[in-house]
N, C-alpha and C positions, 0 to 999 in steps of 0.2 A: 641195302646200304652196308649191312653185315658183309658180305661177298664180295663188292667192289674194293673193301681196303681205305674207305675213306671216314669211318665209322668215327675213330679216334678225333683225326683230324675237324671230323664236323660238329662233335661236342666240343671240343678248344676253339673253336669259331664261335660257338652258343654261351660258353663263359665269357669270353671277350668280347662279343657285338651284346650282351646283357639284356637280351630281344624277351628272354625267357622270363626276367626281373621285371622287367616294365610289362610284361602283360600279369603278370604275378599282382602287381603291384595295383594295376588298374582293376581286378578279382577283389582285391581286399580290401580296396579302398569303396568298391561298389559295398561289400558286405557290409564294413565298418558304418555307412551311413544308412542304410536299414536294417540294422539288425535290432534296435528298436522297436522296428514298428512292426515286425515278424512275431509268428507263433511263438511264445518262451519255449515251447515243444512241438518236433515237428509233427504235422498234421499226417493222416493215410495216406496222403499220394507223394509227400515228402518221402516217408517211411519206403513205400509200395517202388520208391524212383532208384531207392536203394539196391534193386535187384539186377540195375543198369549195370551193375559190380561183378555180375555173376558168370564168369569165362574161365574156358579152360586157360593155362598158361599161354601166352603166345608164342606161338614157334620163333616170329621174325623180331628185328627192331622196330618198335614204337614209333609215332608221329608226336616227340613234345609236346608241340602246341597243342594240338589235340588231347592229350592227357591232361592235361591243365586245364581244359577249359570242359573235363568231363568231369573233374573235382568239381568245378566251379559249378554245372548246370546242376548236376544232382547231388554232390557231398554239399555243399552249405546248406540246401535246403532243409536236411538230412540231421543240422548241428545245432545243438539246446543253445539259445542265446545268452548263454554263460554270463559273458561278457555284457549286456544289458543290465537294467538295471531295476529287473522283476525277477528275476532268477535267485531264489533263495534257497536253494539245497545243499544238502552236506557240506555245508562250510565252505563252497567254493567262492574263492577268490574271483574278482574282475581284473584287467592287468590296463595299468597305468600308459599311455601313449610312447613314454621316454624307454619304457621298458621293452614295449614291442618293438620301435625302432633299434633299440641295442640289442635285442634277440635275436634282429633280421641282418644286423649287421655283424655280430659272433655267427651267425649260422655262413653268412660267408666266406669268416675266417676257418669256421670250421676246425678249434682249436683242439687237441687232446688236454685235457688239463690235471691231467699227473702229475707230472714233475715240471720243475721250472726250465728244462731242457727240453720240454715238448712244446712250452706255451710260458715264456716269460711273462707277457701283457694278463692271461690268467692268473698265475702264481702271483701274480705283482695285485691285483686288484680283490684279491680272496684273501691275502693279509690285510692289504685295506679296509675291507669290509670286517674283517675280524677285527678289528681294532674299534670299527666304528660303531660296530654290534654289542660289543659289551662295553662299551661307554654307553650307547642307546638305553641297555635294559638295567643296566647297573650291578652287572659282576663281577666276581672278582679279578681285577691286572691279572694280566695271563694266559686268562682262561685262552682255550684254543676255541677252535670253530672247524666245523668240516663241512662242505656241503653237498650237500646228496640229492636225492631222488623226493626225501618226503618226510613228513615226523615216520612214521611206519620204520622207516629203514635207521631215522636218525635216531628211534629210542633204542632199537636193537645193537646200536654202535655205544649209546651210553650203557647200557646195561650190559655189552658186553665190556668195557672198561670195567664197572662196578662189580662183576662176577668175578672177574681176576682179580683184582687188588685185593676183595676181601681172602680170596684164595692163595693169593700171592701173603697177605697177614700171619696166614695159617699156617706159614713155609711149605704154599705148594703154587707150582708155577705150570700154570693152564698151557702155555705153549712147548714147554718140554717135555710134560706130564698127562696134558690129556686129561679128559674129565674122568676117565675110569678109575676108581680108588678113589674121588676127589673128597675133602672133606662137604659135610653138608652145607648148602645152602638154604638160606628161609628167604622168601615173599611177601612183603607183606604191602595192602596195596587196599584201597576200599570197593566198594561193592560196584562202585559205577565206574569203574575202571577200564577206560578204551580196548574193545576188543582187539585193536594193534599190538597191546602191550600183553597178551596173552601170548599170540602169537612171536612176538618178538621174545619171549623170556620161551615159549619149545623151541625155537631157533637155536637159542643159546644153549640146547641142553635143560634147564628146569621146568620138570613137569609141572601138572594141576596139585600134586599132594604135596607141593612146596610149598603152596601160595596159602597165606594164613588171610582171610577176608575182615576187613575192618568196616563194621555199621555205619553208615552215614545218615545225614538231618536229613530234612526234607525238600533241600535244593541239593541234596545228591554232593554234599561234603562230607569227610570225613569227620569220623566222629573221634578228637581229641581223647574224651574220658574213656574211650573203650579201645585203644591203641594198647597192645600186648605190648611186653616188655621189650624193647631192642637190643638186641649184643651185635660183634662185631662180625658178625656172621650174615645178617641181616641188609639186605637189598630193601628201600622203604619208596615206593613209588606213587607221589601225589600228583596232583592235577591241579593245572591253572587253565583254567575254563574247562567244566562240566560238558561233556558231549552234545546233553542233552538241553540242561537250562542254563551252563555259562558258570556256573560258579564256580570258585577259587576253594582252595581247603586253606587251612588255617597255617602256613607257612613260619611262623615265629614260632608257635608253639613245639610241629611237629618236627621241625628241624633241628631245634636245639635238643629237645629227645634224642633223635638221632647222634646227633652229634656228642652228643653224652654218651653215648652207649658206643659208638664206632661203627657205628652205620652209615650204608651207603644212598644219597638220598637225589633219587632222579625224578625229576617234575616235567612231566607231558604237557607241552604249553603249547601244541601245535596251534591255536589261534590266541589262545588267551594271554599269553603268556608278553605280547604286543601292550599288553594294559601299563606295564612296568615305563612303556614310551612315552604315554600324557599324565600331565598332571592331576587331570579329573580323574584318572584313572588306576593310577598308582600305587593307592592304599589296596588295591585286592590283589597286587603281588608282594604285599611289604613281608620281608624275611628271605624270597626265591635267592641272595645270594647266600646264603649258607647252604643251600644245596650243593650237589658233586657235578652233578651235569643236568642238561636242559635238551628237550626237542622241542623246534618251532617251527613252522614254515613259514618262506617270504611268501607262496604263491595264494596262502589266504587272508589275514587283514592286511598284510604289507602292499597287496597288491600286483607281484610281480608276476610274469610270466610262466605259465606252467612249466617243467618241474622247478621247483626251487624249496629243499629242506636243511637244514642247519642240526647240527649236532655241537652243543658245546659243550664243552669238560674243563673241570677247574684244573684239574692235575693232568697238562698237554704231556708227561710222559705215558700217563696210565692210558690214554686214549690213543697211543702211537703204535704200544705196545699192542693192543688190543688187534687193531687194524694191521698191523705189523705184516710184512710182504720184502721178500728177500729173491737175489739173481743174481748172479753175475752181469749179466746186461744192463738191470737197472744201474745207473746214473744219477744217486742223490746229490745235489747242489749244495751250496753255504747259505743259497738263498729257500726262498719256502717251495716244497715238495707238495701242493694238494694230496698228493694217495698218502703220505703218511695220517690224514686224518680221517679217512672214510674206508672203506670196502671197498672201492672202484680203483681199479689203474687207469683204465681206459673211461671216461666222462665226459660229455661236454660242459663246457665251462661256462656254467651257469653263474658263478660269479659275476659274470661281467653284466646282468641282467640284474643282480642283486646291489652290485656298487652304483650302477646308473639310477636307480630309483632312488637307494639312499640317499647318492649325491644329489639328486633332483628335487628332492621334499626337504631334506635337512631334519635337523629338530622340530621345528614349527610345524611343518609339514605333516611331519607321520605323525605327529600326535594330530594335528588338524583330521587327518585322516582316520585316524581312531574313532576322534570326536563325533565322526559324522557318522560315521556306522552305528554307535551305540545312540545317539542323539535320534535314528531311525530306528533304531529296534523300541525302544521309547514312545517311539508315536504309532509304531505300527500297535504295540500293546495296548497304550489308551483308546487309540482308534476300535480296535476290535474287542474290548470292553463295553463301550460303547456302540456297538453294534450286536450287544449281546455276546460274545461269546466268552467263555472262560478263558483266562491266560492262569499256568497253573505254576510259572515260576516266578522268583524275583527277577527281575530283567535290571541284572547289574553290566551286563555288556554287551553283548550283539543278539543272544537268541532269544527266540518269544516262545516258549511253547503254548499251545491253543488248543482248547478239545469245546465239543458242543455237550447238550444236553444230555446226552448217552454215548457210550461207546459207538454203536453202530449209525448213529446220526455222525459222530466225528469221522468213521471211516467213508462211508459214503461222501460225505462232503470232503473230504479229502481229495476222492478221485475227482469228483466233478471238478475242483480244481486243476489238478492235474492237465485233465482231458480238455480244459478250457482254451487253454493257451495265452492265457491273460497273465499268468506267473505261474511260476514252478516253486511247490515246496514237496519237503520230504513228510513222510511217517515214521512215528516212533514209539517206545511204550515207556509210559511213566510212572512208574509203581506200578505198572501191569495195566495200565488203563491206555488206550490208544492216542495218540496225540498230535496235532500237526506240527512240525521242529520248521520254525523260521530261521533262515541265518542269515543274517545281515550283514554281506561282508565285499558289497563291491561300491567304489567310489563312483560311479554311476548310476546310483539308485538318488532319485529327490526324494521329498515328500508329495508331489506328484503322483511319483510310481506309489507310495506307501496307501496314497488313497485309492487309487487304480486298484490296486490289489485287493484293499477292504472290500471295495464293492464288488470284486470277484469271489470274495470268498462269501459276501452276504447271496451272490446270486447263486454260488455253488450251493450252500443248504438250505436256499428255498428249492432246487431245480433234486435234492437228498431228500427232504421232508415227502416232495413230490414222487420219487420213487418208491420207499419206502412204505408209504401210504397206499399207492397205487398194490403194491405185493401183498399189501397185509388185507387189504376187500375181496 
């Protein structure tokens, strides 16, 4: 087809006759109604089908249809049922109906959403949402919003804001001056502090002999009475949901510290930080607006489709500067420019995945949604109390952590879980002791699924006890 000249011509035929959509469509729509009742993880010959992948480049043009329906035979079998509603790992999010449908429909628009010249309906719906965002969590008029990739990228856009200002305080200006020479910067940040924000502050320039470590309780919060002194020199980064067991630090206190002293105070709220949306929920962000900026993502409690991270900053000039990107080519508008608030020129306009869900739930909604995620981490804790096992955190919002009788009985029955296919959770370590980290965070999980799971995790450390027993005779 290459050689005949008709190549062109035959894809603008496969856009317009939409032959490629509707068999797309009939893939996804088969996945979407089993993917319930599928492995939470794909099985060895799911894995094994994987290798159907394995080709040198092809010399010629492809058969579409045929690519399509080789994702379909071997990639889906291939893919965690995320999106169910037994899949409890790493905080990932399930994605909402209205979202996927406004996904499928921005992937056909296929927007750039920089500037308001590349994508008005972006730029026009990512003010919207900013607007609708920090009325939701209750920040300050103003603030800005950027949307990105993921908390990971949006704390390094708030902390890059907060590095300059306080350096900009000190009359030194990070984009004309460069960090060489710069005055010092301090860190200071508690012990359970997301490994993102490690990495996002060597991004930024500040190493590990910056970071001043503040002791936390024993749900992994910061500990108020052992908070060094703050100046205005001072980056102070809290957390609204613990990684690990969910919990909040003490936001009234440590912020107005801060803010007495002239510090800059950025709160990693990549899931928790949603709590500030319901009312049952809201007292374990009371204080988060006296902060300077916020990272959340929609694509974990909010539910929206993968990627979707928020970066918001009180002070939309310090956050512009920051991201700041200059050309004679570019074309800033009177209207709103996305790239002035993120890192990306070039992005898809995940906005439009973020304003559909919000407009779609409302207030009621995303807090209802809240409610149900925590209202199940809740019973999955009672439940497996009750089935014996330890839960070793306070379960004030979506995670459960859980360990057995021993270390080595909890990691063993970990895997057997795993390897089950009945639910998927992660491991992790709690004070140094091994754990299983539940995360409660898709709108298709019942209490069905919550019991389904108990009794998978009671048959994984009978099926634990059994091997272990078995190595030790």
């Amino acid at each position: 087809m290459a050689n005949d000249g008709n190549l062109w011509q035959h894809m603008h035929d496969q856009l317009v006759a939409g032959e490629l959509l509707e068999q797309v469509k009939v893939y996804a729509t088969e996945y979407l109604q089993q993917v319930n009742d599928q492995r939470v993880f794909p099985d060895e010959a799911a894995l094994g089908g994987l290798a159907h992948f394995d080709e040198p480049l092809p010399q010629a043009v492809g058969d579409s249809e045929a690519i399509l329906q080789n994702l379909h035979e071997y990639g889906a079998p291939a893919t965690t049922a995320q999106i169910g509603g037994r899949y409890f790992g790493f905080v990932n999010g399930g994605i909402l109906p209205v979202g996927l449908a406004a996904r499928w429909l921005a992937d056909a628009w296929d927007q750039t959403a920089g500037l308001y010249l590349t994508s008005p309906i972006a730029a026009k719906l990512e003010h919207i949402s900013e607007k609708w965002m920090v009325d939701l969590l209750g920040l300050p008029a103003g603030t800005a919003m950027g949307v990105v990739t993921g908390t990971s990228n949006a704390t390094m856009c708030g902390l890059a804001a907060g590095r300059n200002t306080l350096l900009k305080n000190q009359g030194w200006d990070v984009n004309e001056q460069g960090l060489a020479g710069s005055p010092a910067i301090r860190v200071v940040m508690g012990a359970h502090a997301h490994g993102s924000v490690k990495k996002a502050l060597a991004l930024i320039g500040i190493g590990q002999k910056q970071i001043e470590i503040v002791p936390i309780d024993n749900q992994g919060r910061m500990d108020p009475t052992q908070l060094p002194e703050l100046d205005n020199r001072t980056l102070l980064i809290l957390q609204a949901g613990n990684v690990n067991s969910g919990a909040f630090d003490d936001f009234v206190t440590l912020c107005q510290r801060a803010k007495d002293a002239g510090a800059w105070v950025h709160i990693d709220g990549a899931f928790g930080l949603w709590a500030a949306a319901s009312p049952n929920t809201r007292h374990l962000t009371a204080g988060i607006e006296r902060a300077d900026s916020w990272s959340v993502d929609g694509h974990k409690t909010l539910n929206t489709p993968y990627d979707c991270g928020l970066i918001l900053c009180r002070d939309r000039a310090a956050l512009t500067a920051a991201m700041q990107a200059t050309g004679d080519y570019i074309q800033y508008s009177e209207d709103r420019d996305n790239m002035l608030y993120t890192m990306d020129m070039s992005r898809q306009a995940r906005g439009i995945t973020l304003w559909a869900t919000l407009k779609y739930l409302g207030r009621e909604g995303v807090a209802a949604l809240i409610d149900r995620l925590c209202d199940h981490a809740a019973l999955f804790s009672e439940q497996l109390q009750a089935a014996g096992f330890r839960v070793l955190n306070d379960v004030v919002f979506n995670q459960v952590l859980v360990a057995c009788d021993s270390p080595n009985l909890t990691e063993t029955t970990l895997r057997h879980i795993q390897q089950s296919g009945e639910c998927w959770c992660g491991g992790s370590k709690w004070f140094g002791e091994p754990v299983i980290r539940i995360s409660v965070c898709n709108w298709m999980t019942t209490p069905q699924d919550v019991e389904r799971s108990v009794r998978a995790f009671a048959k994984a450390r009978e099926n634990a006890i059994l091997e272990i027993t078995t190595q030790t005779e």
